[in-house]
C-alpha positions in Angstrom: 198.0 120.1 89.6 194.6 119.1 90.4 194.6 120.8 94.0 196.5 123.0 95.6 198.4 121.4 98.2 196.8 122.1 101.3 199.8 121.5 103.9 200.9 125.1 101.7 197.4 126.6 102.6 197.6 129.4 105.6 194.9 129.5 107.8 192.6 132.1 108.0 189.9 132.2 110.2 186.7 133.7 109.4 188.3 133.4 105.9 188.8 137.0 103.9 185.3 137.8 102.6 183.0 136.9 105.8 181.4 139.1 107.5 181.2 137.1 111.4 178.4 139.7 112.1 175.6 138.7 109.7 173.9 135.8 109.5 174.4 133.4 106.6 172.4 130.3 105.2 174.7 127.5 105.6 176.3 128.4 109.5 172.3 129.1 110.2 171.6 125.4 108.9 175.1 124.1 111.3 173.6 126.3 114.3 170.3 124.3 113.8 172.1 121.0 113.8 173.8 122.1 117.0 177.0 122.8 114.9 180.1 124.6 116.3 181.1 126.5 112.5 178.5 129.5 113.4 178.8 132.5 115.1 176.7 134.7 117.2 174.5 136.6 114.8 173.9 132.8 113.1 172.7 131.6 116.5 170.4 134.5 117.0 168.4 133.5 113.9 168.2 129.6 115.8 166.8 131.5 118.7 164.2 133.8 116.8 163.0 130.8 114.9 162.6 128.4 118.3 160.4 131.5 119.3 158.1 130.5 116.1 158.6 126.6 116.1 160.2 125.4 118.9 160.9 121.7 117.3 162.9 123.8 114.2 165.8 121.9 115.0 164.4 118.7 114.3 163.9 119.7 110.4 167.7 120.3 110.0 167.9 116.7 111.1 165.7 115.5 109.4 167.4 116.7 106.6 170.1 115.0 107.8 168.9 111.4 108.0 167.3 112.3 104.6 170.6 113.0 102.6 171.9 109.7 104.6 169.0 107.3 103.0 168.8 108.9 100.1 172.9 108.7 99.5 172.8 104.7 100.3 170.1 104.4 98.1 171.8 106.2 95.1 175.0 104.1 95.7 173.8 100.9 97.1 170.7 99.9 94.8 171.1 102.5 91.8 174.6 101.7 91.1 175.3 105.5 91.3 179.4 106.3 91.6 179.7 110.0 91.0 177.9 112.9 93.3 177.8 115.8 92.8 176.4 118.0 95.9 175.4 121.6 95.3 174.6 123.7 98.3 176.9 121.3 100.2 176.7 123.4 103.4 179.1 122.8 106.5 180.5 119.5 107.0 178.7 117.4 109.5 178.5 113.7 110.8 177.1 111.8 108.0 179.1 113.8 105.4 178.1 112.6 101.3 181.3 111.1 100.7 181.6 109.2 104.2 178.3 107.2 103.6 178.6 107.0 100.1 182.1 105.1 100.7 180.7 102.6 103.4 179.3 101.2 100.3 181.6 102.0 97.4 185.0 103.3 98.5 185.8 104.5 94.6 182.6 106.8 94.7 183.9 110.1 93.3 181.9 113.6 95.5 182.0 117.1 95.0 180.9 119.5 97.3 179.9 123.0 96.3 179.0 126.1 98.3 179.1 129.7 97.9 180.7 130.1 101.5 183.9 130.7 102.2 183.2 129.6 105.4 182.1 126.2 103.8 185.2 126.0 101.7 187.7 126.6 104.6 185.7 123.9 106.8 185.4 121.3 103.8 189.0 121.6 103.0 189.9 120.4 106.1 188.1 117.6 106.3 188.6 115.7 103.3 191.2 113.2 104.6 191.2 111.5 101.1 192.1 114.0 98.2 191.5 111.2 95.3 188.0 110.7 95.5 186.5 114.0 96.6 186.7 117.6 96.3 185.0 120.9 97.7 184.9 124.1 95.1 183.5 127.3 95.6 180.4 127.8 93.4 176.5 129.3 93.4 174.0 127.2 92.7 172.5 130.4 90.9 175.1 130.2 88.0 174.6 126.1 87.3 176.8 126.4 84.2 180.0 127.8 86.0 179.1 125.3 88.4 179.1 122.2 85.7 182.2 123.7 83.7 184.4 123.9 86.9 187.6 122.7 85.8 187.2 120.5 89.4 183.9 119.3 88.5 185.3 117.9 85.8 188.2 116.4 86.2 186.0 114.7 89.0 182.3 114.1 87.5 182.5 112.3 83.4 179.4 113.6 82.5 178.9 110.7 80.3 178.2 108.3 83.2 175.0 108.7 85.9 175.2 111.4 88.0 173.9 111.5 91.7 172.4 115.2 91.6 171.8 116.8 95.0 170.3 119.4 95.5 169.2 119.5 99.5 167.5 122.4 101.0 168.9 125.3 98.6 166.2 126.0 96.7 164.5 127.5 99.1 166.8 130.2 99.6 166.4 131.0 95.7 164.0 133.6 95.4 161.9 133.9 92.6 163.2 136.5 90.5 166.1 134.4 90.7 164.5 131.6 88.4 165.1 128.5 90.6 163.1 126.7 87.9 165.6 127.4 85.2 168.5 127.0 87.3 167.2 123.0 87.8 166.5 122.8 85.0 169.8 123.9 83.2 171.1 121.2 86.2 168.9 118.0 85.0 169.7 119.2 81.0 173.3 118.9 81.6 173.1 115.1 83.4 173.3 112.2 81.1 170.3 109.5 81.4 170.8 107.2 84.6 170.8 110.4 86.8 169.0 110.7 89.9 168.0 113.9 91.3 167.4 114.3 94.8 165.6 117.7 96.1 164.6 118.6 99.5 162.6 122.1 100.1 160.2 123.8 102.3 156.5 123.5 101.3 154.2 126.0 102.6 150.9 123.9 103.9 147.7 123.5 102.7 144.8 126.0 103.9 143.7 122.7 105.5 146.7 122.4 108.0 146.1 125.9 109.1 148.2 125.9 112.3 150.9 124.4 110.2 150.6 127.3 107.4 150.7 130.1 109.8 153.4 129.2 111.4 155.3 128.3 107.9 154.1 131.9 106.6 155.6 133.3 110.0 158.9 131.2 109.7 159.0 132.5 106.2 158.7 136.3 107.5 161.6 135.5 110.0 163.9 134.0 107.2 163.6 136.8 104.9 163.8 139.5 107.4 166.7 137.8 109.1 168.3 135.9 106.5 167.2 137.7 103.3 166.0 134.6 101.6 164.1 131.3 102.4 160.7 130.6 100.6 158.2 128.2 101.6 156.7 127.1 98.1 153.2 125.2 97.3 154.0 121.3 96.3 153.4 121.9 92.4 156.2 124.5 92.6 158.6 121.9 93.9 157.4 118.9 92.0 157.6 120.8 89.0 161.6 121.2 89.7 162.5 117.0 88.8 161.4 118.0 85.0 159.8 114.9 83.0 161.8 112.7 85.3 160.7 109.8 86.9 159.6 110.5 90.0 160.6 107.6 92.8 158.0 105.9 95.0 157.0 107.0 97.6 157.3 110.4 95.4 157.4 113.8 97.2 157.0 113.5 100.5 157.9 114.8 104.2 161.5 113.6 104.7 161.2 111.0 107.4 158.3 109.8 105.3 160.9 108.8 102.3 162.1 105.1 102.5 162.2 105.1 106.5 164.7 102.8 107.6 162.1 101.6 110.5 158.6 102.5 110.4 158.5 104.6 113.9 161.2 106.8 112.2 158.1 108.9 110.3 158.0 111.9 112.3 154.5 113.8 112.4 155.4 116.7 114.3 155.0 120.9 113.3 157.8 120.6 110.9 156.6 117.2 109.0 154.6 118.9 106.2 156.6 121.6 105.9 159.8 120.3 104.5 159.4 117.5 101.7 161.8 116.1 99.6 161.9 113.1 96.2 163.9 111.6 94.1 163.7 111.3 90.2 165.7 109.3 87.9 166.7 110.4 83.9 166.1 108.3 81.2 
């Protein structure tokens, strides 16, 4: 079958596995969008973090709008009709496949997460079984992640591929290679991909307000969290590979393709989370 039925799924809530007591990434990141799929020790890290930065939240949603323009454009002007969405986190409004089918209703989408948590969540909220799918999966290991039996039935690797890959890296760390893990990603998409990244960048010593408080928020995440990085611009540009980058290039997120110009946020946060897309050739 190519899913389980899920009317034959019991409900287990936190699912086996999940320790409700510690803090993880992706119920952190649904906290921050003022998300109800958290619990207590997720919100403390919200609260610890508004101590450092108290406009945090608006990065998650900035993230947000950036995985909504990004999605049209990958459908609507690149012709883009598979995604595949890899540190997927929590559902939340603007899901990949809900925007994506505005504009193509056969666009195929494949969420993946290392959360349980994620997995419980996404199940239940994919009303349409035909054109998406949630797996579990870690980024970390990108080939068990492309040779998921799910992934492809779902994704034909011989067609474009819409690559996502939004605010994850960052919680690589860098004895866990996150440049090889992209790059095993971008080797395994045929040309016509696009690969979208998002990713904190630590500031230049001449934004020095901004850097201390990105080295501070950096301290917090990996004292709290046990991961989150904050990496100079080369480090992240280096990530899309030989690819063709996309005007306007890297860039702070409400800074790429703004759907009205007053959009472009220049608050704390702005040059501390950037984001691009590339295409393959």
């Amino acid at each position: 079958m190519a899913r389980e039925d899920r009317s034959r799924r019991e409900a287990k809530y936190p699912p086996p596995g999940v320790d409700a007591k510690a803090p993880n990434v992706a119920r952190v990141y649904d906290a921050f969008l003022g998300g109800k799929d958290n619990f207590a020790a997720d919100r403390q890290v919200v609260e610890f973090a508004l101590r450092v930065t108290p406009n945090a939240p608006a990065a998650a949603r900035a993230n947000r709008a950036f995985l909504r323009r990004t999605v049209r454009y990958l459908v609507a002007e690149a012709g883009i009709t598979q995604i595949l969405d890899i540190g997927s986190g929590l559902p939340a409004p603007g899901n990949v496949h809900e925007v994506a089918r505005e504009i193509n209703p056969s666009v195929r989408t494949v969420y993946v997460d290392n959360d349980p948590v994620v997995y419980t969540h996404g199940q239940a909220a994919l009303a349409d079984a035909r054109t998406t799918e949630v797996i579990t999966g870690d980024v970390r290991r990108p080939t068990e992640v492309v040779d998921h039996p799910l992934v492809r039935q779902f994704i034909d690797f011989r067609q474009p591929v819409g690559l996502l890959l939004l605010a994850v890296l960052h919680h690589i760390s860098d004895d866990e290679d996150p440049s090889g893990v992209v790059a095993a990603l971008r080797d395994a998409m045929p040309a016509g991909s696009h690969l979208v990244i998002s990713s904190f960048r630590m500031p230049g010593t001449d934004l020095a307000e901004q850097r201390a408080k990105a080295i501070e928020m950096e301290r917090l995440f990996h004292d709290r969290l046990g991961s989150g990085r904050w990496r100079p611009e080369e480090t992240i540009r280096g990530w899309f590979g030989d690819w063709d980058m996309l005007p306007p290039g890297l860039v702070p997120l409400s800074s790429w393709r703004p759907n009205e110009p007053g959009e472009v946020a220049q608050d704390m946060t702005c040059h501390s989370f950037v984001g691009g897309v590339a295409r393959k050739n």
